[in-house]
C-alpha positions in Angstrom: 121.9 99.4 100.1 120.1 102.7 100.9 116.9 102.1 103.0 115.3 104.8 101.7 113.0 104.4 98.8 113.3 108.0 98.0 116.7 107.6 97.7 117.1 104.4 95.9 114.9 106.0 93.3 117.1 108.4 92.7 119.6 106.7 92.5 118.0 104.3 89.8 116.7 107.3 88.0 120.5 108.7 87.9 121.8 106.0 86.8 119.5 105.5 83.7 119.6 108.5 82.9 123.4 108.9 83.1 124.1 105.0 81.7 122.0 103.5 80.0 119.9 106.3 77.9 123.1 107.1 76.6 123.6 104.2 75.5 120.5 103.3 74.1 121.2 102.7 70.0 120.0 105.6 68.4 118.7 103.3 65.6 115.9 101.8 67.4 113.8 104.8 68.4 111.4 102.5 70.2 113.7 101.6 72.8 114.8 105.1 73.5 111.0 106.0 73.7 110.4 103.2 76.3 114.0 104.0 78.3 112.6 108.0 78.5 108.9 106.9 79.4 110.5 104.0 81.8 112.7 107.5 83.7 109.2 109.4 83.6 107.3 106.5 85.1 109.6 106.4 88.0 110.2 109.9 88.3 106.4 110.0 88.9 106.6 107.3 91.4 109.2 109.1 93.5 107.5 112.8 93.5 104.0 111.0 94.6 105.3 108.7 96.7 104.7 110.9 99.8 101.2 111.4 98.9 100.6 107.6 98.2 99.5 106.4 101.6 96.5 109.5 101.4 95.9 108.8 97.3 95.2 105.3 98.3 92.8 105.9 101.7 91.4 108.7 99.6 90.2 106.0 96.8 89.4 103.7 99.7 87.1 105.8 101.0 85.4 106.8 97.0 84.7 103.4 96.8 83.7 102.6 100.0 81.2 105.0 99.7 80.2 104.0 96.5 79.3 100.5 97.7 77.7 101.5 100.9 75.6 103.5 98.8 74.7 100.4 96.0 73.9 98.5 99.4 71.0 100.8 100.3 69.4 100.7 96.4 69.8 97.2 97.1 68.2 96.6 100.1 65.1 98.8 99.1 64.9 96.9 95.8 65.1 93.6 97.2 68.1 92.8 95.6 70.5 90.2 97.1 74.2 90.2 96.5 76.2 87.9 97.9 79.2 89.1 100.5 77.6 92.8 100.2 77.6 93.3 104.1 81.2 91.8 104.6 82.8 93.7 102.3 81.6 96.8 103.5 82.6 95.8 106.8 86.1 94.7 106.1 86.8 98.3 104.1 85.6 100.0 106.9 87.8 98.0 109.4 90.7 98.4 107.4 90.1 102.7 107.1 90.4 102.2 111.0 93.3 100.1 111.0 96.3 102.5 110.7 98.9 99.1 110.4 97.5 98.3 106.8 99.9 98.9 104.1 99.6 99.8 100.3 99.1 96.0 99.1 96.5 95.4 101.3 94.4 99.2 100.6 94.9 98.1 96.8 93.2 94.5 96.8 90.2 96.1 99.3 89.8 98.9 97.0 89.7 96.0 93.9 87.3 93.9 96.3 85.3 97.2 96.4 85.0 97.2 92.8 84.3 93.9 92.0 81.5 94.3 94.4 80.0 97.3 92.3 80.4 95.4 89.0 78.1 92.4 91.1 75.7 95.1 92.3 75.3 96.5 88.6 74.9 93.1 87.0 72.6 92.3 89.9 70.6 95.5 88.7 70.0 94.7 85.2 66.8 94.5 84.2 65.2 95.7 87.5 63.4 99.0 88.6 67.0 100.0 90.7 69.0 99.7 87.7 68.5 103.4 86.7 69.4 104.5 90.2 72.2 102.4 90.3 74.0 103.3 86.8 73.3 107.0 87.8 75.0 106.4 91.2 78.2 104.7 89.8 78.6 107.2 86.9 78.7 110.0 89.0 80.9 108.6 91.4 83.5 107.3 88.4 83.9 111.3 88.0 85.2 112.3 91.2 87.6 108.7 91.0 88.8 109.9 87.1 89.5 113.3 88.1 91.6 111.9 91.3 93.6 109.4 88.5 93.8 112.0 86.1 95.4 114.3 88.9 97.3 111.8 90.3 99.3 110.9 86.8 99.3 114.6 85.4 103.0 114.9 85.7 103.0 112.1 82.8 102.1 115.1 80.2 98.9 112.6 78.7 96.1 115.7 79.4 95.2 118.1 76.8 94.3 120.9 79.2 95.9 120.1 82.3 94.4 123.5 83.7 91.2 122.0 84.1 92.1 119.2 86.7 92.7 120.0 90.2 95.4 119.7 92.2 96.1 116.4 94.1 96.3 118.1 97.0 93.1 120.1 96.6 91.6 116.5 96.1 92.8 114.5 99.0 92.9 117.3 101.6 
């Protein structure tokens, strides 16, 4: 086997493309539809694979933000969450730790969110919930226009011209 993952996508993509979507019935339109988006899907994955590692510190960071940020309306509201402190702690740890791998940035990043969903629920009904709701929908722009930059290549965006580059994002 080829060790690398650029090049054993490749090859999959080849050989799906050469093999199989030829050989996809031509009677059943729905599985030629999923065989082509299947080849974009990967094809996707291989051109942003170089740019994962960044993509995913770079939504690390948006969130981290984001929740260090909740954790001050918090604290001046009186509002207790539970495992606030800690979680800002471990994200910030593992931005430092250069050893942590995709799985890991994607379940912190989860933990992250989860943690903003408890701070908004937390904020219901209390004098910080405007502040807070302002806070997260604002951030949620800068993390669509990252997603929506990120997946552009997949052809869903009506004006693609209005979203920036990835790279103009992450660097």
């Amino acid at each position: 086997m080829i060790p690398e993952i650029d090049t054993q996508l490749a090859a999959v993509i080849k050989s799906l493309s050469d093999n199989v979507l030829p050989a996809v019935d031509a009677s059943n339109p729905l599985a030629g539809e999923q065989i082509r988006l299947c080849l974009a899907t990967l094809g996707l994955i291989k051109n942003r694979l170089p740019q994962l590692h960044r993509y995913q510190r770079h939504e690390l960071m948006l969130n981290l933000d984001l929740v260090t940020a909740l954790a001050t309306i918090t604290h001046k509201a009186n509002i207790a969450i539970n495992g606030l402190t800690e979680t800002i702690g471990s994200s910030r740890d593992l931005l430092n730790d250069p050893a942590m791998g995709a799985t890991e940035m994607e379940q912190q990043v989860r933990t992250l969110k989860d943690m903003a969903v408890s701070v908004v629920n937390a904020a219901r009904g209390t004098a910080a919930q405007a502040e807070v709701m302002t806070l997260v929908l604002n951030t949620q722009e800068a993390m669509d226009l990252c997603r929506r930059a990120w997946t552009l290549a997949m052809g869903f965006e009506p004006d693609p011209s209005q979203i920036p580059s990835l790279d103009q994002l992450l660097y």
